[in-house]
N, C-alpha and C positions, 0 to 999 in steps of 0.2 A: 504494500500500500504506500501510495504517496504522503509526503508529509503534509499537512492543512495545510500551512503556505501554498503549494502546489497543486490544490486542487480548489476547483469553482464552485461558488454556491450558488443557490435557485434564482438568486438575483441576477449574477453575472451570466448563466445560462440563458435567462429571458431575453436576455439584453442580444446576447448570442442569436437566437433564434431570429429575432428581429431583423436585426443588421450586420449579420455576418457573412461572411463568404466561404463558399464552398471547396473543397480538395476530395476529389474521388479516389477510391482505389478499388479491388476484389471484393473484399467483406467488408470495408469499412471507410467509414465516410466522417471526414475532419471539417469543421465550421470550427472559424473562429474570426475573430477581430486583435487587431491591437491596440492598444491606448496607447496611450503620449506619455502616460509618468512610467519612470523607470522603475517595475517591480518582478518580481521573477514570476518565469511561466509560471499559468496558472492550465492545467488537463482536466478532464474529466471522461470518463467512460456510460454511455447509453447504451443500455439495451433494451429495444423496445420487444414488448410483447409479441411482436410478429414474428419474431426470432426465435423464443423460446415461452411457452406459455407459463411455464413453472418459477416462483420466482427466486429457487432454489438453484435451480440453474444460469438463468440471468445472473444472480447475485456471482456463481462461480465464475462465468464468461466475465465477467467486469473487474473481478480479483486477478485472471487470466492477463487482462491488457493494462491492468497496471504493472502486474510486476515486469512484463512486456516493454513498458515504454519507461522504466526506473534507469535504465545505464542512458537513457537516450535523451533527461528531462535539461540537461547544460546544452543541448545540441539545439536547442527550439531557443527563438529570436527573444529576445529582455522586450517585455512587455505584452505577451501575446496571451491570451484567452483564450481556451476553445474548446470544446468537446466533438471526441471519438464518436459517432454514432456506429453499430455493428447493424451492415447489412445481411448474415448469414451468418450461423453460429462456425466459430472457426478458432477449436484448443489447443490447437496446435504455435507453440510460445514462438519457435522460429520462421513461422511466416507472418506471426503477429509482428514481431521486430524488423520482417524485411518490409512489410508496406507502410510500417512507421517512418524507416529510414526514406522510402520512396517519397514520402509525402512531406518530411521535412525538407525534403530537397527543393521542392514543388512549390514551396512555401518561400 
């Protein structure tokens, strides 16, 4: 798990949803924005019900793509916001980490 500094609340998602911008990959789709003050990323991981109906599993997929994107959180730009959305349940940790890498590139 991410430390609280590093991850987003229901506020900063709202806001997300609103006004952010997209980054697609395979299973998983990146929204985020960045602000102007300099504070360290902020991640978060979604999984919607379409994905997995259980929320026992959802909760695991989400524990999945953090520890997934933990060596990778100094790699993403000082000031960015944004949440993971999972298109397709996908546990496997090493391609979790390669469309992260794909997608900070993108960014």
């Amino acid at each position: 798990m991410l430390p609280k500094i590093n991850r987003t609340n229901r506020k900063e998602v709202k806001q997300i949803f609103k006004s952010g911008v997209f980054v697609n990959s395979n299973s998983l789709s990146f929204r985020f924005i960045k602000q102007k003050t300099i504070t360290a990323p902020k991640i978060s991981f979604i999984v919607p019900k379409s994905v997995f109906k259980s929320s026992v599993k959802r909760n695991s997929l989400r524990r999945v793509g953090y520890n997934a994107i933990k060596p990778y959180i100094d790699s993403f730009p000082v000031g960015i916001v944004g949440a993971f959305i999972f298109k397709k349940p996908e546990l496997n940790i090493i391609i979790l980490e390669n469309e992260i890498k794909e997608i900070i590139q993108k960014i």
